[in-house]
Structures are given as C-alpha cells and as structure tokens.
Backbone atoms as SQL, in Angstrom:
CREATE TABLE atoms (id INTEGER PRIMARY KEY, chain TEXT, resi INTEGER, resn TEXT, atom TEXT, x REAL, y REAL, z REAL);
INSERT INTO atoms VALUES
  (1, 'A', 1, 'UNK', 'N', -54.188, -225.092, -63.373),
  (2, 'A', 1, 'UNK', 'CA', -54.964, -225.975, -64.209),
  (3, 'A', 1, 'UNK', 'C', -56.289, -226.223, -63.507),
  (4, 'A', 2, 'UNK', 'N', -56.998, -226.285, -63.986),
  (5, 'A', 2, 'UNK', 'CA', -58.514, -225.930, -63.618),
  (6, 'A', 2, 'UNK', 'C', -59.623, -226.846, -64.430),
  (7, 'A', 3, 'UNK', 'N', -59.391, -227.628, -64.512),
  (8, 'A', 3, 'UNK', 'CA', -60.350, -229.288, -65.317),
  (9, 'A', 3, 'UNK', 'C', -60.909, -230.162, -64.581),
  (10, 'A', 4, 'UNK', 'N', -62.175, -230.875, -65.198),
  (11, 'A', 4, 'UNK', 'CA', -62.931, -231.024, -64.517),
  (12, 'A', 4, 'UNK', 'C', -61.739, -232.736, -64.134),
  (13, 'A', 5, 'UNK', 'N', -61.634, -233.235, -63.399),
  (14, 'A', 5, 'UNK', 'CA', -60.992, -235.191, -62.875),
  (15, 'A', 5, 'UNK', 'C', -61.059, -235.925, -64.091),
  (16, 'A', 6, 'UNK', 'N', -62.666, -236.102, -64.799),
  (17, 'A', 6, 'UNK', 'CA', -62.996, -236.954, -65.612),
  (18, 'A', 6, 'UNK', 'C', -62.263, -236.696, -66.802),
  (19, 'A', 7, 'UNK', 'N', -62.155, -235.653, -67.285),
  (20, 'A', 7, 'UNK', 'CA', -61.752, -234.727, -68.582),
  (21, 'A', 7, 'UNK', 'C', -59.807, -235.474, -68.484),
  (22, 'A', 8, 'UNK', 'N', -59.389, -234.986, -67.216),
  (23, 'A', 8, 'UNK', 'CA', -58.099, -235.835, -67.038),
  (24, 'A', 8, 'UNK', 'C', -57.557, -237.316, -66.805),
  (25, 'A', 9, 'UNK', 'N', -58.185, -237.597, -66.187),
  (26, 'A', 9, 'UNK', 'CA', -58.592, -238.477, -66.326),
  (27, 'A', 9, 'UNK', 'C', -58.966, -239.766, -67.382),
  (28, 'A', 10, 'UNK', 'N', -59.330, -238.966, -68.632),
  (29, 'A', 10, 'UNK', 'CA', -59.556, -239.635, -69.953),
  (30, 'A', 10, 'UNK', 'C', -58.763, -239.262, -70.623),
  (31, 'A', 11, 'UNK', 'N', -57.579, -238.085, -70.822),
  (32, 'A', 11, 'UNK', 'CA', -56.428, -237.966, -71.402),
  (33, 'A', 11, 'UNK', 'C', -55.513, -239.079, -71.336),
  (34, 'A', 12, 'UNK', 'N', -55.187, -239.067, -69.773),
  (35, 'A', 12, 'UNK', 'CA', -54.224, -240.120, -69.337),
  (36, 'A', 12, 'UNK', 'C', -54.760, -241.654, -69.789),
  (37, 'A', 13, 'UNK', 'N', -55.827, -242.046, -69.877),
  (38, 'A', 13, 'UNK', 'CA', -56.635, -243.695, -70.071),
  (39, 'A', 13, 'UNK', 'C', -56.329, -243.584, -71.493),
  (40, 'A', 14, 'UNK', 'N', -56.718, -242.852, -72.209),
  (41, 'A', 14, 'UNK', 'CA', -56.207, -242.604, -73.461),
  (42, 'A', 14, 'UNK', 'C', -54.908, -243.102, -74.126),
  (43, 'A', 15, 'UNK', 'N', -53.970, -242.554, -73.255),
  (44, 'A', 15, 'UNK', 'CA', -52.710, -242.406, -73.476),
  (45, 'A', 15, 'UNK', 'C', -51.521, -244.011, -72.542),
  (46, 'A', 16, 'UNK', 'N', -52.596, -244.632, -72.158),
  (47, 'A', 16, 'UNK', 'CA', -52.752, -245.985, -71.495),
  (48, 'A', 16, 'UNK', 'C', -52.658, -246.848, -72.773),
  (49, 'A', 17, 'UNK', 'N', -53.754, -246.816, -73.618),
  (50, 'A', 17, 'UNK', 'CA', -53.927, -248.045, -74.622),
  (51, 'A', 17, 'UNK', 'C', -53.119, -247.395, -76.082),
  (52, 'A', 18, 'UNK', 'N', -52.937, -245.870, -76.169),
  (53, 'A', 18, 'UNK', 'CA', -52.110, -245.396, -77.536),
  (54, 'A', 18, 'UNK', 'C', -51.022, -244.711, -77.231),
  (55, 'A', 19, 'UNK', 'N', -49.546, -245.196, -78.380),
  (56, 'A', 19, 'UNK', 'CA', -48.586, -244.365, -77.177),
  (57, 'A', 19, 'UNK', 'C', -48.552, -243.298, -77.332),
  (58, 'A', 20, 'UNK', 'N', -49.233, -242.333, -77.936),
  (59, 'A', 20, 'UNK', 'CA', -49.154, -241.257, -78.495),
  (60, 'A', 20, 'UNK', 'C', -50.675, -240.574, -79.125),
  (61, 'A', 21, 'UNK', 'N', -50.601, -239.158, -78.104),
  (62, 'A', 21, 'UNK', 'CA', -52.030, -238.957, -79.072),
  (63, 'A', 21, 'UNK', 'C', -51.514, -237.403, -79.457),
  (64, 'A', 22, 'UNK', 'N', -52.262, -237.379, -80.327),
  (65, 'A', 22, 'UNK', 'CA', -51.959, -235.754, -80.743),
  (66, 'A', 22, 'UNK', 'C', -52.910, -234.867, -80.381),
  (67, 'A', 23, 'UNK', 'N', -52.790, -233.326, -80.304),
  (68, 'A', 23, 'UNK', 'CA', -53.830, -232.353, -79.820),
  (69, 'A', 23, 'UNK', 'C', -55.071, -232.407, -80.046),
  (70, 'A', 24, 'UNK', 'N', -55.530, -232.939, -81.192),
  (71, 'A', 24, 'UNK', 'CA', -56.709, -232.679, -82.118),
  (72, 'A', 24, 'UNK', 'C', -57.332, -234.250, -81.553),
  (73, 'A', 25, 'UNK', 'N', -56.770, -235.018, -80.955),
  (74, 'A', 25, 'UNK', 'CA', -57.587, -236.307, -80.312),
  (75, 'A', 25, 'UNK', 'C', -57.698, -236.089, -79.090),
  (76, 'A', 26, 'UNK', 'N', -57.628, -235.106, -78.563),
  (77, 'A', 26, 'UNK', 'CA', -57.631, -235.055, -77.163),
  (78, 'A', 26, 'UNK', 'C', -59.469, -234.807, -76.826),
  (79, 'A', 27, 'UNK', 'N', -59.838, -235.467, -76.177),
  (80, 'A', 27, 'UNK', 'CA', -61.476, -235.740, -75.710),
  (81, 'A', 27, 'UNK', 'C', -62.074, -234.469, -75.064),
  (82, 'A', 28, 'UNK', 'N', -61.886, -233.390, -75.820),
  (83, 'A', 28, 'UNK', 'CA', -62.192, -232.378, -75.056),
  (84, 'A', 28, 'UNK', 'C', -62.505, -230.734, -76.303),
  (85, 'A', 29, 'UNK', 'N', -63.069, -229.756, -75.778),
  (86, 'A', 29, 'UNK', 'CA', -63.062, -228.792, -76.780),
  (87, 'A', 29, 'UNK', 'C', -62.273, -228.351, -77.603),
  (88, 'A', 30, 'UNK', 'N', -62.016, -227.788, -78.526),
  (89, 'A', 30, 'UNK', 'CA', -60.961, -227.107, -79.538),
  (90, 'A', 30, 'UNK', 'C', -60.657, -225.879, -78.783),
  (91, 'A', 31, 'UNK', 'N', -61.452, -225.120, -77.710),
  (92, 'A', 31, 'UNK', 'CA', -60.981, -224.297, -77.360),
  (93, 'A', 31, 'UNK', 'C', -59.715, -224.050, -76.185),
  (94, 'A', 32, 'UNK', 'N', -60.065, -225.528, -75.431),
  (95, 'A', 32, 'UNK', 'CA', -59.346, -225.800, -73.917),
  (96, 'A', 32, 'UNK', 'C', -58.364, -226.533, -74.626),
  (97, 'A', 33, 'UNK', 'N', -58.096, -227.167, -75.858),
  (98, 'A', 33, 'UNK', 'CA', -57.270, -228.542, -75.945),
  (99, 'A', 33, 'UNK', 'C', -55.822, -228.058, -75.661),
  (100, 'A', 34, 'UNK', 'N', -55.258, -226.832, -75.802),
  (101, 'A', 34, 'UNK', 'CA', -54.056, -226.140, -76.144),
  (102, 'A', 34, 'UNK', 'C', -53.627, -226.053, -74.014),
  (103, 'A', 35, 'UNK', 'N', -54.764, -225.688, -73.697),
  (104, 'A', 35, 'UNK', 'CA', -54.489, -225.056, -71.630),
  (105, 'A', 35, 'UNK', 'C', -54.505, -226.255, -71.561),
  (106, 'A', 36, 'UNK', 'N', -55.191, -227.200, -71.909),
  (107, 'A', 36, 'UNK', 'CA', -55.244, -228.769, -70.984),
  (108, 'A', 36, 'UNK', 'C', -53.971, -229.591, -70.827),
  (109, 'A', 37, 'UNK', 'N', -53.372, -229.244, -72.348),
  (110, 'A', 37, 'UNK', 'CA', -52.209, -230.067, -72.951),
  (111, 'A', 37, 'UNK', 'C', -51.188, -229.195, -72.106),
  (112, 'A', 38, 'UNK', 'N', -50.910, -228.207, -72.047),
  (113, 'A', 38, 'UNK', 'CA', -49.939, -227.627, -71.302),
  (114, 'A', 38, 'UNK', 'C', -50.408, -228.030, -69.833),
  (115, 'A', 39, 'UNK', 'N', -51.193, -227.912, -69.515),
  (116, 'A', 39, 'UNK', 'CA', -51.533, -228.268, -67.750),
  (117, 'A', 39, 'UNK', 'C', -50.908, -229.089, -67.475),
  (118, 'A', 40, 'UNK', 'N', -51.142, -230.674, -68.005),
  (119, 'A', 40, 'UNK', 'CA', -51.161, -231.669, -68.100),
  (120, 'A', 40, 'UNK', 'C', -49.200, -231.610, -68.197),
  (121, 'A', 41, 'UNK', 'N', -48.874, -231.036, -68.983),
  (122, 'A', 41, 'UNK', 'CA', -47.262, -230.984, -68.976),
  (123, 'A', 41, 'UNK', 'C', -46.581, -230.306, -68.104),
  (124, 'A', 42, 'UNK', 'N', -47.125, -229.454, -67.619),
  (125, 'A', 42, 'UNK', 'CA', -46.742, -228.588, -66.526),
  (126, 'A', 42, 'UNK', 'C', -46.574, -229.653, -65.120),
  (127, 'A', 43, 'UNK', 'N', -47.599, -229.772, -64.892),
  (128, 'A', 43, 'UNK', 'CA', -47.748, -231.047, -63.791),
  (129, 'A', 43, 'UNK', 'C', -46.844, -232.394, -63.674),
  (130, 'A', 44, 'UNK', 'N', -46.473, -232.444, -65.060),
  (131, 'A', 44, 'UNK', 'CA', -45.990, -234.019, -65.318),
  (132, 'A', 44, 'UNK', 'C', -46.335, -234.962, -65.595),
  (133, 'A', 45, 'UNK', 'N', -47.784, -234.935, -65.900),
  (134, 'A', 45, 'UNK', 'CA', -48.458, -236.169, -66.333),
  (135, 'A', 45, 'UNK', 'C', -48.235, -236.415, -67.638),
  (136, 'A', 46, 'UNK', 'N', -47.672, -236.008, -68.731),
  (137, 'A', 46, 'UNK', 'CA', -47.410, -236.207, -70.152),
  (138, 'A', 46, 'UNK', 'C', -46.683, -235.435, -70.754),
  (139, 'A', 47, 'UNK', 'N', -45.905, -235.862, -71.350),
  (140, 'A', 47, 'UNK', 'CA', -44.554, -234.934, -72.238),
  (141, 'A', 47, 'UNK', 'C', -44.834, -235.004, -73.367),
  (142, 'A', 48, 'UNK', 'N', -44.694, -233.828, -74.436),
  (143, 'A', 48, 'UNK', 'CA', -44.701, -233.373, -75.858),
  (144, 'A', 48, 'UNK', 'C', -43.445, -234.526, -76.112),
  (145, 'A', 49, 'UNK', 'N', -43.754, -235.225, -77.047),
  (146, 'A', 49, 'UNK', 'CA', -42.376, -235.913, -77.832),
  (147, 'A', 49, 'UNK', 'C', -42.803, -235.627, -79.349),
  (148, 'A', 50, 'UNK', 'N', -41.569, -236.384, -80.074),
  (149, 'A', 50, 'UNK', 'CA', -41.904, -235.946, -81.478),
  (150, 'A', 50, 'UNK', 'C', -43.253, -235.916, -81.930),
  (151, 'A', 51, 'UNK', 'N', -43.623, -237.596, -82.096),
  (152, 'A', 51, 'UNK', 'CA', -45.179, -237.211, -82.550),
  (153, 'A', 51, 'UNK', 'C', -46.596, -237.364, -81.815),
  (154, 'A', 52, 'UNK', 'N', -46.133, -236.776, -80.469),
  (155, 'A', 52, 'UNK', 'CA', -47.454, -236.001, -80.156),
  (156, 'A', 52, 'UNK', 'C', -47.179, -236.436, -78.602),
  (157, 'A', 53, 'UNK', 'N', -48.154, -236.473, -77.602),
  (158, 'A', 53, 'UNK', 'CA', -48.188, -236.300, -76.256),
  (159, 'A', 53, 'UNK', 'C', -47.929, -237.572, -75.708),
  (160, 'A', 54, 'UNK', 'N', -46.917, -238.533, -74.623),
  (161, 'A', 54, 'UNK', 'CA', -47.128, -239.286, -73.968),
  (162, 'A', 54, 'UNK', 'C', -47.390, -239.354, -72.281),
  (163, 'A', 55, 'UNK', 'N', -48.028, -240.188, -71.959),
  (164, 'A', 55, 'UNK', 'CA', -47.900, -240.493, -70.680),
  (165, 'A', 55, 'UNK', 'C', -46.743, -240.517, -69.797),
  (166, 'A', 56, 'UNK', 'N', -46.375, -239.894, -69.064),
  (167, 'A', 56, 'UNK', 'CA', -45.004, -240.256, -67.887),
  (168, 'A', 56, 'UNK', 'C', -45.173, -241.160, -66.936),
  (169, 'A', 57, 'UNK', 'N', -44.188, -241.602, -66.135),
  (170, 'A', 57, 'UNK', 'CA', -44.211, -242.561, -64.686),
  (171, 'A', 57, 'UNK', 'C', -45.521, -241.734, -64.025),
  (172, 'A', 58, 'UNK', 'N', -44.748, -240.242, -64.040),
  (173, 'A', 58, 'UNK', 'CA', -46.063, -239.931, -62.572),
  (174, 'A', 58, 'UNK', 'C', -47.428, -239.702, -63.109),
  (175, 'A', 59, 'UNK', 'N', -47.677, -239.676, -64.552),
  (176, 'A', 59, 'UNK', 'CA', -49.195, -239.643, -64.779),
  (177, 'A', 59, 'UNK', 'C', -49.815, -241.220, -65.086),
  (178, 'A', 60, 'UNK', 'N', -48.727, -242.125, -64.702),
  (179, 'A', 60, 'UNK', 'CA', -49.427, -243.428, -64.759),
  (180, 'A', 60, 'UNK', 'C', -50.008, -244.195, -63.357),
  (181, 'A', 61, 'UNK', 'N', -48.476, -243.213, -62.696),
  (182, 'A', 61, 'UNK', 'CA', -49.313, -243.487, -60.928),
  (183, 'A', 61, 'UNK', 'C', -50.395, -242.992, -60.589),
  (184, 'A', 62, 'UNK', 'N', -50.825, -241.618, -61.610),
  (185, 'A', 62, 'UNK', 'CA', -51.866, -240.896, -61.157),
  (186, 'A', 62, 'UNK', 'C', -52.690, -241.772, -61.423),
  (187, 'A', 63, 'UNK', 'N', -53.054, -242.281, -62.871),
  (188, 'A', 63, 'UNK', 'CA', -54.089, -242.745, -63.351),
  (189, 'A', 63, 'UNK', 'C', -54.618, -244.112, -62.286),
  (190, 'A', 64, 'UNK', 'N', -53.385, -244.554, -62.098),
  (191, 'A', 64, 'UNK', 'CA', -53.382, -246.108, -61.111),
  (192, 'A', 64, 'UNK', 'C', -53.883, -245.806, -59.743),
  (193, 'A', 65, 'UNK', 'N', -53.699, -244.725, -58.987),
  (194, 'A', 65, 'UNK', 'CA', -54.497, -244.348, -58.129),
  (195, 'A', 65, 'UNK', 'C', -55.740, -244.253, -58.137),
  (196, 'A', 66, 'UNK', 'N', -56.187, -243.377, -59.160),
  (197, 'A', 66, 'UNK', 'CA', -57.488, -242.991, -59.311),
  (198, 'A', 66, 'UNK', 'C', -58.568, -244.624, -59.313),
  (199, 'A', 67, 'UNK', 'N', -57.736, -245.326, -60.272),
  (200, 'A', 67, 'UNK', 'CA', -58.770, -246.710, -60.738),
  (201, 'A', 67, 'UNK', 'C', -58.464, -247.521, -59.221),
  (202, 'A', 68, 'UNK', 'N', -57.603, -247.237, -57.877),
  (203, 'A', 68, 'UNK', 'CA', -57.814, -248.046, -56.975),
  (204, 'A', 68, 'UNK', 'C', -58.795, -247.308, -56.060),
  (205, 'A', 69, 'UNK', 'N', -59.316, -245.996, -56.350),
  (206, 'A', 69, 'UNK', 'CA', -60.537, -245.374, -55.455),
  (207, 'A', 69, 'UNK', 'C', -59.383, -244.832, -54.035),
  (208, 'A', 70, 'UNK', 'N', -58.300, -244.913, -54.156),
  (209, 'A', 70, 'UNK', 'CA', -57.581, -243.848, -53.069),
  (210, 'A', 70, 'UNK', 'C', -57.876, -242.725, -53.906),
  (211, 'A', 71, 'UNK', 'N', -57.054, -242.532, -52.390),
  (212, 'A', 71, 'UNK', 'CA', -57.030, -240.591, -51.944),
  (213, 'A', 71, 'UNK', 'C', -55.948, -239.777, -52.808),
  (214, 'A', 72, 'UNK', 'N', -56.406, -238.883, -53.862),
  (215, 'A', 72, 'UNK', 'CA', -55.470, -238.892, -54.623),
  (216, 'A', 72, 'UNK', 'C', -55.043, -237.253, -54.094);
C-alpha cells in the first residue's frame, strides 16, 4: 500500500464520525478508491461489512496515535 498519511488518514477520521462509508465516499480518486479500500483492509484498519467499510480497534489506535503527534 503506497498512499500518501493524509489520504489515510482521512479515511479513518471519516469513519470516526460515520459508521459506515461506502467506496464512492471515500476522499480520494475513482481510480485508487478500489487499491486504497483493499490496503486499508489488508492492514486492518477497516473491514468490508454489509453496508460498506468500518473502522477496527487497530485503525482507531492508528488514528489516535497520529492526533497525539507520536511515532507511528
């Protein structure tokens, strides 16, 4: 997976305030949205559920790291 921090970064913040977003809301090109969404699942930061992508434990620690300025 190969994205720029911010780009991930705003998936996961996203997925903070809605419990669920689907492909086509994802903050990013129509061309990457399909590699990002799998990255992103691959890793563990968000699981496909019925209707559409959520956040996991470890992509909430991620996100919670990032907003305390550690070493991620």
């Amino acid at each position: 997976m190969n994205f720029p921090a911010s780009m991930v970064l705003s998936v996961l913040e996203i997925l903070t305030y809605d419990t669920y977003l689907t492909i086509t809301r994802f903050p990013c090109s129509v061309t990457i949205r399909e590699e990002l969404a799998e990255g992103l699942v691959n890793v563990g930061f968000i699981e496909l559920c019925d209707p559409g992508y959520r956040i996991t434990t470890l992509g909430e620690k991620f996100l919670n790291i990032s907003k305390n300025k550690s070493n991620i």
